[in-house]
N, C-alpha and C positions, 0 to 999 in steps of 0.2 A: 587334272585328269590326264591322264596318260593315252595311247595309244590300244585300240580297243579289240580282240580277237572276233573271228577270226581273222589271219591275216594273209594277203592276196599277194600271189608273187605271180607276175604276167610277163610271159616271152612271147610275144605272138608268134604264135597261132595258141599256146598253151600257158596254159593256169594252173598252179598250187595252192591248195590252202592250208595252213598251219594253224597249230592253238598258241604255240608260244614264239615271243619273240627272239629266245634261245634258239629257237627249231629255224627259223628264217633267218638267221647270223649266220648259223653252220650251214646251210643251204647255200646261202647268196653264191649268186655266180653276176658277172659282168655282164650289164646292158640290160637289166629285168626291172620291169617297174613293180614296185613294193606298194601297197596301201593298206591302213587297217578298215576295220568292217563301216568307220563311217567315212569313208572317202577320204582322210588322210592318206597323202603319200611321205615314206620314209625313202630316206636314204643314209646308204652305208654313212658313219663320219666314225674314223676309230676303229674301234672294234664293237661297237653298236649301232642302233638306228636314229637319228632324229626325225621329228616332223619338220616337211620341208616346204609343205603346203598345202592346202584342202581343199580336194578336188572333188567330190561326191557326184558330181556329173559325169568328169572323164571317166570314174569307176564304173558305176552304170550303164555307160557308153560300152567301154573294152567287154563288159560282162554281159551285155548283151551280146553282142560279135562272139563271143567265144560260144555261149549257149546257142545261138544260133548254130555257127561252123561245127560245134558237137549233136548237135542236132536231139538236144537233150531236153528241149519241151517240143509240142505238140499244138502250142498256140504262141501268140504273140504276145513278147513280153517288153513290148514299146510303152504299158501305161506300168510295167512293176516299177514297184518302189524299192532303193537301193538295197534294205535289208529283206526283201525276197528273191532278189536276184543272188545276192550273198546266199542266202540261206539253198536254195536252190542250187548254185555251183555247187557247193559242199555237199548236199544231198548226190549229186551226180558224180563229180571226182570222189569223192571222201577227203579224208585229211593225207597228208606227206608224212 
């Protein structure tokens, strides 16, 4: 199994989400952490991405931080679980 959409590309303070891994190649810029929607992080190798390791806490971590700093819920989202906090960014950004 592959690498799972949506996919998260974080500059802090700011977040992208993409559907395809095509859309996040043409994007990539330097210094951005990539992850797919289960905590997978990618990185550049080539002209694609590999998994490089899984992290599903650090995701949750930066995506808490960023909904908080956008101030995009209204309660605390310290007990969500990673695919609400995903699905939630996306509802608030939309896609790239």
């Amino acid at each position: 199994m592959g690498p799972t959409p949506p996919f998260v590309l974080i500059a802090s303070p700011n977040c992208c989400f993409y559907r395809s891994l095509d859309d996040v190649v043409a994007a990539y810029v330097p210094d951005v952490e990539i992850y797919d929607a289960h905590g997978s992080r990618l990185t550049q190798v080539g002209h694609g991405l590999a998994v490089t390791s899984v992290e599903p806490e650090e995701l949750a971590r930066l995506l808490r931080r960023w909904l908080d700093h956008v101030d995009a819920s209204r309660e605390s989202t310290t007990s969500w679980p990673l695919w609400l906090l995903v699905h939630a960014g996306v509802e608030h950004a939309g896609y790239a």
